[in-house]
C-alpha positions as CSV (number, residue, x, y, z in Angstrom):
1,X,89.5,84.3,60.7
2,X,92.1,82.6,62.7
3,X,90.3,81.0,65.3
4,X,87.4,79.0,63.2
5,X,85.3,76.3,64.9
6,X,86.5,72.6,64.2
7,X,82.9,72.5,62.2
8,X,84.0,75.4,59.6
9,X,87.4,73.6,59.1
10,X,85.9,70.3,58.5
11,X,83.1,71.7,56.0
12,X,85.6,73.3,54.3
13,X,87.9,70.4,53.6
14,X,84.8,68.3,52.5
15,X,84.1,70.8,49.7
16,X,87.1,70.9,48.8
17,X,87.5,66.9,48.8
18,X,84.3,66.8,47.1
19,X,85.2,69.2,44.1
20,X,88.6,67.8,43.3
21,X,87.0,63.9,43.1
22,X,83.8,65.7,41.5
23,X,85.6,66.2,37.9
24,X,87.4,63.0,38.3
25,X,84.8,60.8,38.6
26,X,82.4,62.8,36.0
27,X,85.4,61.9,33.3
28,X,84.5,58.2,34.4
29,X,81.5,58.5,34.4
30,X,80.7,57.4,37.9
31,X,79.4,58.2,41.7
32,X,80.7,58.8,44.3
33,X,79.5,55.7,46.1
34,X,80.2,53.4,43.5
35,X,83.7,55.0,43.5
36,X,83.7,53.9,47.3
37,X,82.1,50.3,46.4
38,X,84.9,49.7,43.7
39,X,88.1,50.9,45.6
40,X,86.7,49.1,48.4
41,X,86.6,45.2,46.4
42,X,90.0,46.2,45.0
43,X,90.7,45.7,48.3
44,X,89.3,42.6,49.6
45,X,87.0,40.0,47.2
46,X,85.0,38.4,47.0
47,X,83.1,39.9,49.6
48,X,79.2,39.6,50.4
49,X,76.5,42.5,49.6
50,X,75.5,42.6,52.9
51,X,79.5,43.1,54.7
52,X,80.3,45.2,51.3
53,X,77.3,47.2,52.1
54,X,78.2,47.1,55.9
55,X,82.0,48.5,54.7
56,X,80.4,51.2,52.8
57,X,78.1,52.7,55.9
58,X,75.2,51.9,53.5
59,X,72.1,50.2,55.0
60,X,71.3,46.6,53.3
61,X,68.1,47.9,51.7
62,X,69.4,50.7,49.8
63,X,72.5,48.9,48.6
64,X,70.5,46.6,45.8
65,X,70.2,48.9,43.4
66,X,74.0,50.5,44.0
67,X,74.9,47.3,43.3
68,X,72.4,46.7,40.2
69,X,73.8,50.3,38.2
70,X,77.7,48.4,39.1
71,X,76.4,45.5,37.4
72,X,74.9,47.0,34.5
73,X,78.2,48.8,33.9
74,X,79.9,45.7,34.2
75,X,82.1,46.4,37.3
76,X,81.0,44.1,39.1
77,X,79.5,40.4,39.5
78,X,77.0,38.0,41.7
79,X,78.0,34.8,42.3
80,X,76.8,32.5,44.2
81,X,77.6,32.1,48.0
82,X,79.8,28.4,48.0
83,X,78.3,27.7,51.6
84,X,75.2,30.3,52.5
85,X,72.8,29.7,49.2
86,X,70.6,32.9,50.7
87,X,73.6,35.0,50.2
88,X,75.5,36.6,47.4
89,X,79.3,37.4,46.4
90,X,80.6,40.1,44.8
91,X,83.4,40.6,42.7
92,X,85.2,43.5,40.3
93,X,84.5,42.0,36.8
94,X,88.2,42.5,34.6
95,X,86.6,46.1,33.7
96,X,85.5,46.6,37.0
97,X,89.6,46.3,38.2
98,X,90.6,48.3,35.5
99,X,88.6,51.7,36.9
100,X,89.3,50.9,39.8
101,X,92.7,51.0,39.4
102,X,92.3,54.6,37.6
103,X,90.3,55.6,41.5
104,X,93.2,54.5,43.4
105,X,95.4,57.0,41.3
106,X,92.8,59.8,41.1
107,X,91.8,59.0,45.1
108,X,96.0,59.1,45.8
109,X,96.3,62.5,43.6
110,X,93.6,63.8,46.2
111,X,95.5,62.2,49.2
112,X,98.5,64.1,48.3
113,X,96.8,67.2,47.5
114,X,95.3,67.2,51.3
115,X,98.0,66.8,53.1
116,X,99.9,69.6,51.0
117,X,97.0,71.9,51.5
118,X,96.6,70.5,55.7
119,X,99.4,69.0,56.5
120,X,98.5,68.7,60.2
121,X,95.9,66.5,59.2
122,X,97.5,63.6,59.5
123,X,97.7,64.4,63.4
124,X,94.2,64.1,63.5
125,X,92.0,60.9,64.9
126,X,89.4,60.8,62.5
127,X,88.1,57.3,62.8
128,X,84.8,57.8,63.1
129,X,81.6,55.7,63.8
């Protein structure tokens, strides 16, 4: 089919993003959104819940217990807010920076592998909101 709709192509390059981050983040034992929440404080922390949860396009009220399963793994930690005592920081615990070190490689590998397999992609606008 050489003409496919922009929806076919799109489906099809979720699947496949989806199974080649599937068996890497089953080996780690971890979701896919708590992937995001980790490769997301690797890259700016301490950060509060609610603008983590905001980065994420998670709403406030389901984030509390994504954030409770990172902190029973011990990937990540509350503190305390130094100016806004109602909020909350969080941060990659030392364990918490190590896997998400081992995401940026495996989330890279992916990267790579896209644009091999589409490499007009990167032609593409795909900010979305």
């Amino acid at each position: 089919m050489a003409n496919q709709s922009t929806y076919v192509k799109a489906f099809r390059l979720l699947s496949f993003i989806e199974k080649r981050l599937s068996a890497s983040l089953n080996d780690l034992e971890i979701s896919p959104v708590h992937a995001q929440v980790l490769r997301s404080l690797s890259e700016n922390q301490p950060v509060t819940a609610s603008a983590l949860a905001k980065t994420i396009e998670r709403p406030p009220t389901s984030f509390t217990p994504i954030l409770d399963a990172l902190v029973s793994k011990g990937y990540v930690e509350r503190q305390p807010h130094p100016q806004d005592r109602r909020a909350i920081l969080v941060a990659l615990t030392d364990e918490g920076a190590r896997v998400a070190k081992k995401l940026g490689a495996i989330f890279d590998g992916v990267d790579d592998e896209i644009m091999e397999r589409y490499p007009d992609l990167e032609k593409l606008n795909l900010d979305v909101e």
